[in-house]
N, C-alpha and C positions, 0 to 999 in steps of 0.2 A: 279223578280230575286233575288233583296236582304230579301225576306221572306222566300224563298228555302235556301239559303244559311244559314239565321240564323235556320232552324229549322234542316238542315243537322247537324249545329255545335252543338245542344240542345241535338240532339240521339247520337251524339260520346259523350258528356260530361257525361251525363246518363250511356251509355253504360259503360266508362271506372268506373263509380261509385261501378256500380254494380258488377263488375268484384270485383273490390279490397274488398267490403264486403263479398264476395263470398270467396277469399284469407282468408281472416281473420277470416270465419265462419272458412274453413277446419282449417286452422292453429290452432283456439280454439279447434276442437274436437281433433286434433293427442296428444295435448297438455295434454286434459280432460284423453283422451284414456290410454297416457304414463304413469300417476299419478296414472288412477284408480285403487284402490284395489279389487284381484279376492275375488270373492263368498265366504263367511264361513268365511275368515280373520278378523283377528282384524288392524282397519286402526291404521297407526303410525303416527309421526308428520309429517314425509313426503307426506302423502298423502291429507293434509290438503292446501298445495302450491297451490297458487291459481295463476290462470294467470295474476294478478297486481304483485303478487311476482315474478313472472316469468320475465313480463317487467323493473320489478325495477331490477332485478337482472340482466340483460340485460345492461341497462342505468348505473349501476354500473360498469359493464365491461367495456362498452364504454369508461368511465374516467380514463382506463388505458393506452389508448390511446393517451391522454395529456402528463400521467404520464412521466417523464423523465427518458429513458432508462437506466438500467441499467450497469456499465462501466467495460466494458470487458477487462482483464487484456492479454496485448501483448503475444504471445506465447513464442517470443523471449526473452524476458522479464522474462515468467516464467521458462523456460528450464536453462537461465542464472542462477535464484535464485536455480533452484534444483542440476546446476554445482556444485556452491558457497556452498550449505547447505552439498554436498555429500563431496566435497574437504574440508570442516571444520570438519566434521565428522573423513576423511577419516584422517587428520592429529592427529587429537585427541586421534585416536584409537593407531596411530603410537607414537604417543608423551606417551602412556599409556603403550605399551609394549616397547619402550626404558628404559622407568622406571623401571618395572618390570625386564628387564635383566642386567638392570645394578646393581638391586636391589641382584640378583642372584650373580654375577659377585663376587660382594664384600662383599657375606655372603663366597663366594666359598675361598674368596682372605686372609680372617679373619683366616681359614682354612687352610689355607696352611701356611700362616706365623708362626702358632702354630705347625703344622708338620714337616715345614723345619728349627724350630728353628731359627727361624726370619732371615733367608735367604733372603726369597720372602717377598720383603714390597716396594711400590710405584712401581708397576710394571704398563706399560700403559694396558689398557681391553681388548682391539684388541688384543696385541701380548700375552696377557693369552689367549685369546679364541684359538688362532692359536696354542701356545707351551702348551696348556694346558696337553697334553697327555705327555710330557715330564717330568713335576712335580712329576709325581706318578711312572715313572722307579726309581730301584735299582740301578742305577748309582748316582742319582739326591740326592738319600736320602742321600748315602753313602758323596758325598759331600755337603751336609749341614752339617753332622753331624761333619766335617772334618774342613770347615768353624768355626761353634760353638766353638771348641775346640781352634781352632788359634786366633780366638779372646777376648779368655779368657785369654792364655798368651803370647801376642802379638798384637804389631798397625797393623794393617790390612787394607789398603787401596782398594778402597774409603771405607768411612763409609755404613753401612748397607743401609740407603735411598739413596745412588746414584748409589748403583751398578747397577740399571736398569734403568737409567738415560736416556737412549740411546732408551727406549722403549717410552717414557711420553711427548716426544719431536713431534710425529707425530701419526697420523695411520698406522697400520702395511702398508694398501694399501695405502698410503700416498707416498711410498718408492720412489724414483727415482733413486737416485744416492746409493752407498755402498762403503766406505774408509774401507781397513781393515789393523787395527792392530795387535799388539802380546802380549803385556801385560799391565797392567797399571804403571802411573809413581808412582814409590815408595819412591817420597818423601811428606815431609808435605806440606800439603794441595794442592796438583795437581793433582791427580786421581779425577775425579767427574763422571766417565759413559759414556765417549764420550773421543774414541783413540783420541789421539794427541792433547786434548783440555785441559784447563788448570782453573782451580779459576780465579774469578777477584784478581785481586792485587799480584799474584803466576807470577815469569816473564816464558816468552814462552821457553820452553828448546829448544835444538840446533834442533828436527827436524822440529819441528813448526815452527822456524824460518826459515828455507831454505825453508819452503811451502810459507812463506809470501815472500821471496826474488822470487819463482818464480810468482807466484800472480804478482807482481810490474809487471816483464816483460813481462808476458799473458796475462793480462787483465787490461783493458786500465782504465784509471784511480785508478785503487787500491793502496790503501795508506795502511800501516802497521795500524791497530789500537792501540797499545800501551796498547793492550791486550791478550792472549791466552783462551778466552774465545769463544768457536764454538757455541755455542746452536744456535747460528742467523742460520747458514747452516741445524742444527739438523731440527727447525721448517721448512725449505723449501722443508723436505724429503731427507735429506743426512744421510743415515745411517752410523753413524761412532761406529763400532762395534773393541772392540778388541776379541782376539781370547779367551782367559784368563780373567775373571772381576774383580777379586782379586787378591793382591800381599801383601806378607809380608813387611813392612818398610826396607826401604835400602837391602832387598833382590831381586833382577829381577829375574822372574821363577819359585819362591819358589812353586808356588800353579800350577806349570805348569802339568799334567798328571792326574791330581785329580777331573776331571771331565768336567771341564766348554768348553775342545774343544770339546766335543760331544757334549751338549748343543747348542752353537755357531752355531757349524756344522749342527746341526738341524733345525736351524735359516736361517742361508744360503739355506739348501735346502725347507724351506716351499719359502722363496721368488723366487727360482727358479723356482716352479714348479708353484706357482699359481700368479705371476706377468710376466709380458710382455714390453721389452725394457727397462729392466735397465742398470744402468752403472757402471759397476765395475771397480774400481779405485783401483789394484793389486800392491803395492811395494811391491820387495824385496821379496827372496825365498822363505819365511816362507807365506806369504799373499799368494804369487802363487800356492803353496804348498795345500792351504786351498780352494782357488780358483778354482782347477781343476777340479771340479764335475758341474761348472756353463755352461747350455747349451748355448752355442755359436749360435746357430741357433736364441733362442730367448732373448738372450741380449747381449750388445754391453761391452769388457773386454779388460782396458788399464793398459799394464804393465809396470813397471820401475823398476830400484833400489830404495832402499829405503832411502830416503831424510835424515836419519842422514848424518852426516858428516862424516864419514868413506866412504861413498861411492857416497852422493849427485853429486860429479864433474863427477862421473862415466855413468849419465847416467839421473838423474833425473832434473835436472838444464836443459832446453831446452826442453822440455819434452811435454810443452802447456798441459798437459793433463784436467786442466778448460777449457781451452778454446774448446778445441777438445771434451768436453765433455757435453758443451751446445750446441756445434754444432749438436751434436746425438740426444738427447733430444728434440730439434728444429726442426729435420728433422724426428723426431717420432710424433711430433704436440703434444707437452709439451712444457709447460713454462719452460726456462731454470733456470738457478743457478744463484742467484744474492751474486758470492763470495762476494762481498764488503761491504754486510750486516754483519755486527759482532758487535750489542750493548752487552755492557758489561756485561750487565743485562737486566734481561728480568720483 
């Protein structure tokens, strides 16, 4: 029994031998076969591959196998980096044509101060870009020319770089609020570009003061600052426009009819037409007067007397109109009006 058994295990060990040389013979010829070169050809180095090269180049492979995979960089990961690289781009390109037009802007602006006889100088970019079509009417020219003349024999208030004072202070769409005046003050050193606002060290004349006396009782903590200097309200978007931007010294009106309420008026309607919930802050019949073209539908318009003392007890003392008018702004989802802000100097 145990001699059967070992010679059955003798013919499988055999058998399976055989097999695998059998394996390895075909395997040799498909290998010989794939390599040979047909008839009449000239053989090349490839057909020199011998089947040790074949296994070595095999066992070759195999050690790549050991080799330590290759580390495959996160998808999220690279989508992030091609966000990041597109947004850096994307800023650059924009950082390139800011340049570019502002570059334009102020070859445009070089330009005009030579044609309107240095009328037009420190004007803010935005509100050239917006009144630019204005500079080049025959009204425009006609008072530069007008201007030039008055300040060859005559103080002319403000000086040339503040008459567009009023512009430098924000972006045109920066606006929120709008104060409107009638003329500038015509005395030394108090017209700078901004109704009702005054030089540091120039004391507040009498309507500025009744604005600060109502300030005290509408808005809760305000203290007079011991200045007439607005620009703090100008940077938060209060456009304080007079109707007029030049005035002869100790004359009021002199330059009134000579161009600058059409200008103005121009002004007033680019921000009506292309801003939404502003707040017009209308003294006295001359502002309302100038006022009446402002659509009511799309912004909010508070009138009063106007705060000189000829008429302040009339109508404007009581008035809240700050306060009633960050209420609007608030209820529009705008930052309100920080009256209380008035540094001397900026």
């Amino acid at each position: 029994m145990k001699a059967c058994v070992t010679q059955t295990f003798l013919w499988l060990t055999n058998k399976a031998v055989l097999q695998r040389k059998l394996y390895f013979t075909m395997s040799q010829s498909k290998i010989s076969a794939f390599f040979k070169s047909p008839s009449g050809q000239k053989r090349t180095r490839a057909d020199h591959i011998t089947t040790a090269d074949v296994d070595k180049s095999k066992s070759l492979t195999n050690v790549s196998h050991y080799a330590k995979p290759p580390i495959k960089r996160s998808k999220t990961i690279e989508k992030d980096s091609d966000v990041k690289d597109l947004d850096t781009a994307s800023k650059m390109l924009n950082s390139e044509q800011d340049r570019i037009e502002q570059n334009k802007i102020a070859a445009k602006l070089k330009l005009l101060k030579s044609k309107t006889n240095g009328l037009v100088v420190n004007i803010g970019p935005s509100w050239f870009t917006a009144l630019e079509a204005e500079f080049s009417k025959e009204y425009f020219s006609k008072l530069s020319q007008f201007i030039a003349t008055e300040r060859e024999k005559s103080t002319i208030y403000p000086p040339p770089e503040h008459v567009f004072t009023w512009t430098t202070a924000c972006d045109i769409r920066s606006v929120k609020v709008v104060i409107i005046g009638q003329d500038p003050y015509h005395g030394p050193k108090q017209a700078h570009g901004l109704c009702f606002s005054v030089l540091p060290g120039v004391k507040p004349p009498p309507s500025l003061e009744n604005m600060f006396k109502e300030l005290e009782s509408d808005i809760e903590g305000f203290k007079h600052a011991g200045h007439g200097n607005l620009i703090g309200w100008a940077q938060q978007g209060v456009l304080l426009l007079n109707a007029c931007l030049t005035v002869r010294a100790g004359q009021p009106n002199s330059h009134a009819g000579k161009g600058w309420e059409k200008f103005t008026d121009a002004t007033i309607h680019w921000l009506n037409s292309n801003l939404k919930g502003l707040v017009f802050l209308v003294w006295g019949a001359y502002a309302q007067k100038k006022g009446a073209c402002i659509d009511k539908k799309k912004h909010h318009i508070l009138t009063a007397v106007h705060p000189s003392p000829l008429s302040a007890h009339r109508g404007f003392f009581g008035c809240k109109h700050f306060s009633h008018c960050n209420e609007l702004l608030i209820a529009d989802g705008q930052k309100p009006i920080n009256w209380k802000h008035l540094p001397e100097t900026v």
